[in-house]
VOPAGU-2260 file (C-alpha; in pm, 1 decimal, decimal comma):
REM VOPAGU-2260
SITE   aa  ch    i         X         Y         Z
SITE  UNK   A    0    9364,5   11726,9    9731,6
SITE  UNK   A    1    9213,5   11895,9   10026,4
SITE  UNK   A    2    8871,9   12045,8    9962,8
SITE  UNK   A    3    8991,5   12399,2   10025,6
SITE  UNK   A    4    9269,5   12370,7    9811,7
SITE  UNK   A    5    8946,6   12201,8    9520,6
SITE  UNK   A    6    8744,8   12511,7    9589,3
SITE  UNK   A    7    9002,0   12745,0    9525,5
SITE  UNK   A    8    9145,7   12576,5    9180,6
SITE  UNK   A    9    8780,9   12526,1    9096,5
SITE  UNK   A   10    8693,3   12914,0    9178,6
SITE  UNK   A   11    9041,8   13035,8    8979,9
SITE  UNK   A   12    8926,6   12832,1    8649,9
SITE  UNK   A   13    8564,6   13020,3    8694,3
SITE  UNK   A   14    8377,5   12838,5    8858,3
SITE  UNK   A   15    8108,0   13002,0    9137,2
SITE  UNK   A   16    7969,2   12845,0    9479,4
SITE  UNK   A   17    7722,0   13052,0    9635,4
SITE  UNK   A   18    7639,9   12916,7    9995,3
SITE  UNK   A   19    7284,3   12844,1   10091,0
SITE  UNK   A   20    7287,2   12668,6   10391,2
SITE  UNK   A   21    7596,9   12562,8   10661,7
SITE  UNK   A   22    7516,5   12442,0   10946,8
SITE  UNK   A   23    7622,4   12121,1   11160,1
SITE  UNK   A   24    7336,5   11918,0   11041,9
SITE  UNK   A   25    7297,3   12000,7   10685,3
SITE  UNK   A   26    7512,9   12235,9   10391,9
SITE  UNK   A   27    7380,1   12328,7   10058,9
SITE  UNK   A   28    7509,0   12537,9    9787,8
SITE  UNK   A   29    7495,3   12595,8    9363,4
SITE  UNK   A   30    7782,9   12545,1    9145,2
SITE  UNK   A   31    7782,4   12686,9    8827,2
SITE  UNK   A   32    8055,7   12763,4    8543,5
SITE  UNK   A   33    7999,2   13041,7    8256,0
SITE  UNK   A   34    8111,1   12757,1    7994,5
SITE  UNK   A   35    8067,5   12428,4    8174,3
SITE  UNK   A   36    7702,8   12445,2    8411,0
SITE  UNK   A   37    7586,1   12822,4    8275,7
SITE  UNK   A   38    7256,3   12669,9    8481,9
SITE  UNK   A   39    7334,9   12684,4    8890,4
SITE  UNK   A   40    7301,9   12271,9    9003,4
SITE  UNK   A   41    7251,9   12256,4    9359,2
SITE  UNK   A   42    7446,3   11993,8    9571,6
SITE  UNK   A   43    7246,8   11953,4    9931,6
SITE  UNK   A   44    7448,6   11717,6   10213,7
SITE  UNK   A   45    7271,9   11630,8   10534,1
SITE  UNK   A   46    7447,4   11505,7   10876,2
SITE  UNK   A   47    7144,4   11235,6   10872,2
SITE  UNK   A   48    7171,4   11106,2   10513,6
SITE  UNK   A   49    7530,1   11045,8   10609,6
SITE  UNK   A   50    7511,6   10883,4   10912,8
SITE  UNK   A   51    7229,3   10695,6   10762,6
SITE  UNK   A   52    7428,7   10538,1   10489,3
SITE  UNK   A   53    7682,6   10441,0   10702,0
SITE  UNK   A   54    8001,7   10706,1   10597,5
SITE  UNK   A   55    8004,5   10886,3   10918,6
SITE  UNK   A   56    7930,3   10621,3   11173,3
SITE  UNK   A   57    8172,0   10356,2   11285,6
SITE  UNK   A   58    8154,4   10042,0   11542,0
SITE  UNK   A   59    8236,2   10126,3   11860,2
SITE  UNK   A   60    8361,8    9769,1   12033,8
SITE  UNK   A   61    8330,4    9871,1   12395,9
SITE  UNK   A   62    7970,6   10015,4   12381,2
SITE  UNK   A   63    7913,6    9750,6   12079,7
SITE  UNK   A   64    7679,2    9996,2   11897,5
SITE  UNK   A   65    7729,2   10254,5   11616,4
SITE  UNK   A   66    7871,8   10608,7   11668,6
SITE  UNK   A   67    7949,3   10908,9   11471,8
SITE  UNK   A   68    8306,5   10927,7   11332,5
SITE  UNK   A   69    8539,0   11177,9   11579,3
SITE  UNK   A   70    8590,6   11417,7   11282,9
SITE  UNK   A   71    8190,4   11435,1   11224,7
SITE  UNK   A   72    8174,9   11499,6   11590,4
SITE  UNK   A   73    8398,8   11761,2   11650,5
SITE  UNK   A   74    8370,3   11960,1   11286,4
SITE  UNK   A   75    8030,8   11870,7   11146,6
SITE  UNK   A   76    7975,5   12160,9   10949,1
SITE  UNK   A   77    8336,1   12154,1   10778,7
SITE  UNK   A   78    8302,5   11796,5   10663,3
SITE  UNK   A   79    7974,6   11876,7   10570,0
SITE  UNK   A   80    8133,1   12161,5   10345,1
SITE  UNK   A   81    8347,5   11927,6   10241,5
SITE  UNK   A   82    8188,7   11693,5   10067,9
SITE  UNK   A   83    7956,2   11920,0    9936,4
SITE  UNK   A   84    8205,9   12091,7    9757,8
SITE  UNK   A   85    8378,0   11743,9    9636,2
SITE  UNK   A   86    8054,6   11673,3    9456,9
SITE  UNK   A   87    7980,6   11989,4    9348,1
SITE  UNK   A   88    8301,8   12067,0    9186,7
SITE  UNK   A   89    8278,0   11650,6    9029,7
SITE  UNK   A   90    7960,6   11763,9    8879,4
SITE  UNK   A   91    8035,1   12097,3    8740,2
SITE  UNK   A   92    8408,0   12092,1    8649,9
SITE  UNK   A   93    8564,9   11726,8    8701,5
SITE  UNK   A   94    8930,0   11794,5    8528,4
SITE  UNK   A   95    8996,3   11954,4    8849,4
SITE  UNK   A   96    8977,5   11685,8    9071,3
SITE  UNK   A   97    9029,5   11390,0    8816,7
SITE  UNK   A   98    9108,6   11065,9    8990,5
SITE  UNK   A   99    9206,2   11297,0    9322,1
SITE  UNK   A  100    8984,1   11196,0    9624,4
SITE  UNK   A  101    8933,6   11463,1    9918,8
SITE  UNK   A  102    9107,9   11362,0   10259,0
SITE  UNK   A  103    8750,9   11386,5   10386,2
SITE  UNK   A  104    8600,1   11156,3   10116,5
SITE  UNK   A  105    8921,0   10916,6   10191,6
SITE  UNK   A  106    8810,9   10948,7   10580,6
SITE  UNK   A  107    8493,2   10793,8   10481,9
SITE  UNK   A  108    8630,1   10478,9   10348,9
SITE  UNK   A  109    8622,7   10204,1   10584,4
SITE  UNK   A  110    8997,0   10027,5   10554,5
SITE  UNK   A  111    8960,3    9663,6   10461,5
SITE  UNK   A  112    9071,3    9449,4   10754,9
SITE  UNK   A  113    9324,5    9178,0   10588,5
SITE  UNK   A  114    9366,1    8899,8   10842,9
SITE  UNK   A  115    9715,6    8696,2   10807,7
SITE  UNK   A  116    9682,3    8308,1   10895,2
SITE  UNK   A  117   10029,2    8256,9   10861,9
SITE  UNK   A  118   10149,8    8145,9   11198,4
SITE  UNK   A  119   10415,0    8364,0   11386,5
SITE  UNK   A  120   10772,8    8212,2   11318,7
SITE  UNK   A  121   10920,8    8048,3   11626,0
SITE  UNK   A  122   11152,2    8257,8   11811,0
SITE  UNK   A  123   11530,9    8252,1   11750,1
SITE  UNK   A  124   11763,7    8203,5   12053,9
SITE  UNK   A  125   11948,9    8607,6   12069,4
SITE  UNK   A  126   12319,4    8605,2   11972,3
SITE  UNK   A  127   12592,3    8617,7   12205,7
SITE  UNK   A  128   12639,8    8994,6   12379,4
SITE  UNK   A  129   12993,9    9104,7   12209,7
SITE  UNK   A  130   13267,5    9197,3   12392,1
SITE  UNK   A  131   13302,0    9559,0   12562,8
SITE  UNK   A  132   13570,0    9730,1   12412,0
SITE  UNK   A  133   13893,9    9813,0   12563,0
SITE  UNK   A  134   13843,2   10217,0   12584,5
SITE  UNK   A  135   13549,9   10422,0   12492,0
SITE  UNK   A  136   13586,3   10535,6   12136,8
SITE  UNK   A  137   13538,5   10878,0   12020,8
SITE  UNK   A  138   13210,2   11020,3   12013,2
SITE  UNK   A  139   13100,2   11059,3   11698,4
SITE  UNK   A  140   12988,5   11397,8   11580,0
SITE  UNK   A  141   12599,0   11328,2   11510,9
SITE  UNK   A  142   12411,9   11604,4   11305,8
SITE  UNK   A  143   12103,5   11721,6   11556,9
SITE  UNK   A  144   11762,1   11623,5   11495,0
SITE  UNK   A  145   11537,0   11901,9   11332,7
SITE  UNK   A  146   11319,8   12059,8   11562,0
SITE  UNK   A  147   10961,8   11986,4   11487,0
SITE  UNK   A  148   10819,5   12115,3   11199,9
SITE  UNK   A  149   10586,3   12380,3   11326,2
SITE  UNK   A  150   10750,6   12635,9   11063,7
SITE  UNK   A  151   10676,8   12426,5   10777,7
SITE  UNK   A  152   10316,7   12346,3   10912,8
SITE  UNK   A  153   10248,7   12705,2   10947,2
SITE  UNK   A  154   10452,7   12853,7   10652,5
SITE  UNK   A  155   10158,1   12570,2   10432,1
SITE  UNK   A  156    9866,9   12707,7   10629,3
SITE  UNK   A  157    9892,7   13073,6   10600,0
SITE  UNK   A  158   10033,4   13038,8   10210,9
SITE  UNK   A  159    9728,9   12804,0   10107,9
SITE  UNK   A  160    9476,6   13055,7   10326,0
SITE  UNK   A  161    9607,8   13345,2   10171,1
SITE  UNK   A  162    9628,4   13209,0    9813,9
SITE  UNK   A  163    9272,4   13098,9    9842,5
SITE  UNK   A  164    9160,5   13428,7    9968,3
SITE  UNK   A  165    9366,3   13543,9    9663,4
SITE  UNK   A  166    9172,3   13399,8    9395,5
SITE  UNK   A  167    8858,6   13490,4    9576,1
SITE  UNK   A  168    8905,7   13864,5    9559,1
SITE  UNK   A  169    9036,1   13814,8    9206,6
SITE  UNK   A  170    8653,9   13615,5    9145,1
SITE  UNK   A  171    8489,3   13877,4    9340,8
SITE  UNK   A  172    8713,9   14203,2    9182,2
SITE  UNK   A  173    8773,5   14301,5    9519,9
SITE  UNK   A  174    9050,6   14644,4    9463,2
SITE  UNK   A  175    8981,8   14756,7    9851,6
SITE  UNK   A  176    9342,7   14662,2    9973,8
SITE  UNK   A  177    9232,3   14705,9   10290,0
SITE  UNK   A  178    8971,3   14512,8   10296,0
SITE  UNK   A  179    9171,3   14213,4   10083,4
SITE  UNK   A  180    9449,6   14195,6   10350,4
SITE  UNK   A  181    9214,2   14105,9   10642,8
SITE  UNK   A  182    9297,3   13758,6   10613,3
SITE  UNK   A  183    9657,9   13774,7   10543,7
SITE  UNK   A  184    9811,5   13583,9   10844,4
SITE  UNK   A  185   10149,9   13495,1   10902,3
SITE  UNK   A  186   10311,5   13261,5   11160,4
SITE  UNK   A  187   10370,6   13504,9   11438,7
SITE  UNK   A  188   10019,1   13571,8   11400,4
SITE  UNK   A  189    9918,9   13251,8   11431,7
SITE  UNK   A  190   10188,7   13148,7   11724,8
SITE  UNK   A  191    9994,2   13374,5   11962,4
SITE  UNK   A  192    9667,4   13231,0   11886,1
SITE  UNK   A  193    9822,0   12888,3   12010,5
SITE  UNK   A  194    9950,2   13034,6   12318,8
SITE  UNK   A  195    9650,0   13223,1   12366,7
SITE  UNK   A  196    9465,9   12903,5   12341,2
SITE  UNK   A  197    9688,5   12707,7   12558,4
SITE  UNK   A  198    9636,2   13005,1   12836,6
SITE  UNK   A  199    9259,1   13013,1   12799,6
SITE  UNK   A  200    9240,9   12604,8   12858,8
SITE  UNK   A  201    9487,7   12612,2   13110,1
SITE  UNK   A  202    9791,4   12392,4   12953,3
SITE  UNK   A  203   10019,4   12669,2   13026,8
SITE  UNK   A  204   10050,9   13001,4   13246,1
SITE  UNK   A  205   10076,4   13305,5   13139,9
SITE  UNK   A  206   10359,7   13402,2   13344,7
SITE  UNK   A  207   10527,8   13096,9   13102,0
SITE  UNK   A  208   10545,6   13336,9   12812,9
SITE  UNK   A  209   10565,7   13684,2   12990,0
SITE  UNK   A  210   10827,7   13933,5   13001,4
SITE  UNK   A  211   11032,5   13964,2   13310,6
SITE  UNK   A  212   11039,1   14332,4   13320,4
SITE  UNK   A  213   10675,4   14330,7   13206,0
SITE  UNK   A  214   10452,4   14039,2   13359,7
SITE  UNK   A  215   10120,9   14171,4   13156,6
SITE  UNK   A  216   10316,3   14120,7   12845,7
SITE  UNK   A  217   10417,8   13857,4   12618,1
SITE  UNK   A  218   10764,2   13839,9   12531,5
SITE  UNK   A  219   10763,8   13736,6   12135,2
SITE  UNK   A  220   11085,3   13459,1   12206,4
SITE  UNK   A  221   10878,1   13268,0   12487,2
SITE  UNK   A  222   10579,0   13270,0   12243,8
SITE  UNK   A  223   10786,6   13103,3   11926,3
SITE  UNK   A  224   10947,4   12864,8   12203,7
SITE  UNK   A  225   10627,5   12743,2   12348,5
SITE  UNK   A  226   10426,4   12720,2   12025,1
SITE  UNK   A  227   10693,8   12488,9   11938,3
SITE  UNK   A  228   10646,9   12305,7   12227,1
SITE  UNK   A  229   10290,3   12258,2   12225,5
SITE  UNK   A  230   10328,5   12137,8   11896,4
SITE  UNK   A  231   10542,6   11859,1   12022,7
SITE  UNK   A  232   10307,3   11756,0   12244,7
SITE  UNK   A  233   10018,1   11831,6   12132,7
SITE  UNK   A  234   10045,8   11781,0   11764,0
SITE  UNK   A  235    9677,2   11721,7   11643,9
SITE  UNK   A  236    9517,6   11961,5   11866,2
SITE  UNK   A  237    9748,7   12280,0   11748,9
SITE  UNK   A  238    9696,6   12193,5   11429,8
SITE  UNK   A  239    9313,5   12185,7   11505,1
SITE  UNK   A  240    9383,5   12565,5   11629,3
SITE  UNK   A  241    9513,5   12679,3   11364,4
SITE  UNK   A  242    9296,3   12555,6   11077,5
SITE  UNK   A  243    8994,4   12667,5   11282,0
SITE  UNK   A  244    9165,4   13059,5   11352,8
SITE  UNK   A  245    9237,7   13124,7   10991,9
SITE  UNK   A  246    8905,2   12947,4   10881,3
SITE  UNK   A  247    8793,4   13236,3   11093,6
SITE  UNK   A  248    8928,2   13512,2   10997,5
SITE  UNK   A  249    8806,6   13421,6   10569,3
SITE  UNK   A  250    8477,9   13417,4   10714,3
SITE  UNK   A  251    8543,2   13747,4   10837,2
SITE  UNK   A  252    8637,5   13889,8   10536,1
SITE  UNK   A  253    8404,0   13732,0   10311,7
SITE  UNK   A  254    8114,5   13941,8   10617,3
SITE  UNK   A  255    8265,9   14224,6   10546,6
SITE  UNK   A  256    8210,6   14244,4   10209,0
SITE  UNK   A  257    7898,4   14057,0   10230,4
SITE  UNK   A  258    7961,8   13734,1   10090,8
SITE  UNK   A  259    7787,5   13567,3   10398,0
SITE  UNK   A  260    7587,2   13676,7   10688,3
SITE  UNK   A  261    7745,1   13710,3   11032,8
SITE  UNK   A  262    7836,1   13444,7   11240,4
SITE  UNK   A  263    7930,4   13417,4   11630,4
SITE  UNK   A  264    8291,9   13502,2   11725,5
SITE  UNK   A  265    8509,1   13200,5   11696,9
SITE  UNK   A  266    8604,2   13000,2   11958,7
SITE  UNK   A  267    8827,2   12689,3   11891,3
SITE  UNK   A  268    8655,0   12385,0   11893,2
SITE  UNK   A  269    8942,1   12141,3   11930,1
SITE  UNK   A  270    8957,9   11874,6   12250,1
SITE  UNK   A  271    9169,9   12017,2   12489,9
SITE  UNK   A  272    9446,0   11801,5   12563,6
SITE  UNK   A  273    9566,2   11670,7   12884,1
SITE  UNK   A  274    9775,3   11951,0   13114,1
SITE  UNK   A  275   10170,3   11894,4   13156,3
SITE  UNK   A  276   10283,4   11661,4   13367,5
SITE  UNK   A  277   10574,4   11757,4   13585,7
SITE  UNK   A  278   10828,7   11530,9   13409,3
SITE  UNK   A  279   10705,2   11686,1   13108,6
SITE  UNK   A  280   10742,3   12036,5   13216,8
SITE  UNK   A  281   11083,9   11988,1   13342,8
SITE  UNK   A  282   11245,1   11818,5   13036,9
SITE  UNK   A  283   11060,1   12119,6   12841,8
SITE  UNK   A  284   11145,2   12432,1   13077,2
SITE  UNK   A  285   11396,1   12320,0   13300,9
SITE  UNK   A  286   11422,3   12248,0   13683,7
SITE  UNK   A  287   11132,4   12412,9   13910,7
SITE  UNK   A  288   10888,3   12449,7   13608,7
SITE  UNK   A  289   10666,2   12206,6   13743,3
SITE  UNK   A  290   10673,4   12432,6   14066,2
């Protein structure tokens, strides 16, 4: 169960987190329940105590010293968040996570290295090539190949975002519509944050996703097309995007109402991948795209 998905079953069962302190080096916050923990307890993770224990460090081989794990590198403060609120909602309310690890917890876990001693079996001589036929059969009739599933990836993202938010305002008694429906994203939405994205690091042109009778504007096809594509490619880092945007735009909302203090406008903080090559960008776009 992903810690988002924790905090929001532990919130809708009544449980409260109020936020002390999230930063990329340390994240502290009380739990309480009205039944359960009527007393806040107050569950404090540092970057230091972490990497000090050994959960986010690894070995690196070529520099043959320890470094901090890529996900603690890239998103401190959200796997700092995440773990705190693994072991906050563990302490408070544990029937909602019973025998249910977070994927950040499971990151932590060093695999066990199993070594096989059993020798390689000796290669067997290849049987004989069979005979061509006498004509080409019939080509079979294949069902395509779904495209990749971008659709389903986003469709998951917004619903779980928005369901969250959900129970929040329910917690909260938020009755401003307005002011409940600033997070409500959808995949369109979130399609032209990729592309945007992609523009702003230079993996694409604009000109890739424009209109032809209007250069300054994006034509809404081109966008759904090339989000696709860069999801192809690109898989981990548009998925990075996206998590990070709608991440965003709850701690928006929750400004607005005052559920935290301001923060700095976002600004994805996913690796940028490498550009297209031209093979790339003509099996994507066709003949002279690499032009």
């Amino acid at each position: 169960m992903r810690a988002d998905a924790m905090q929001a079953e532990y919130q809708r069962k009544g449980g409260r987190i109020e936020w002390i302190e999230t930063t990329t080096e340390a994240c502290e916050a009380r739990f309480s329940h009205p039944t359960h923990q009527p007393k806040p307890m107050t569950i404090r993770v540092t970057l230091a105590d972490l990497m000090e224990r050994g959960v986010a460090v690894q070995w690196d081989k070529e520099s043959r010293e320890l470094v901090p794990k890529p996900m603690y590198r890239r998103f401190p403060a959200q796997m700092l968040r995440a773990r705190v609120v693994a072991e906050g909602v563990r302490m408070v309310l544990p029937g909602v996570v019973t025998g249910i690890y977070s994927p950040e917890e499971i990151l932590d876990v060093e695999p066990l290295q199993i070594i096989d001693a059993t020798p390689p079996p000796k290669p067997q001589p290849l049987p004989p090539l069979p005979m061509p036929p006498l004509r080409s059969p019939d080509p079979v009739k294949q069902t395509p190949e779904p495209l990749d599933n971008l659709n389903t990836f986003l469709t998951r993202a917004c619903r779980t975002a928005n369901d969250d938010w959900d129970a929040t305002c329910k917690i909260e008694k938020i009755t401003d519509r307005k002011t409940f429906e600033k997070l409500i994203a959808n995949a369109a939405q979130v399609r032209n944050v990729i592309v945007g994205e992609a523009v702003e690091e230079g993996l694409i042109a604009f000109e890739a996703v424009a209109k032809d009778d209007k250069p300054d504007v994006r034509d809404p096809k081109r966008v759904t097309e090339m989000a696709n594509n860069l999801y192809t490619l690109h898989t981990d880092w548009t998925r990075l995007i996206v998590q990070s945007y709608l991440t965003d735009k709850r701690e928006e909302a929750e400004t607005a109402l005052g559920l935290r203090k301001a923060t700095a406008p976002w600004e994805s903080s996913a690796p940028t991948p490498d550009p297209l090559t031209n093979a790339q960008a003509r099996e994507l776009f066709g003949p002279g795209a690499d032009d």
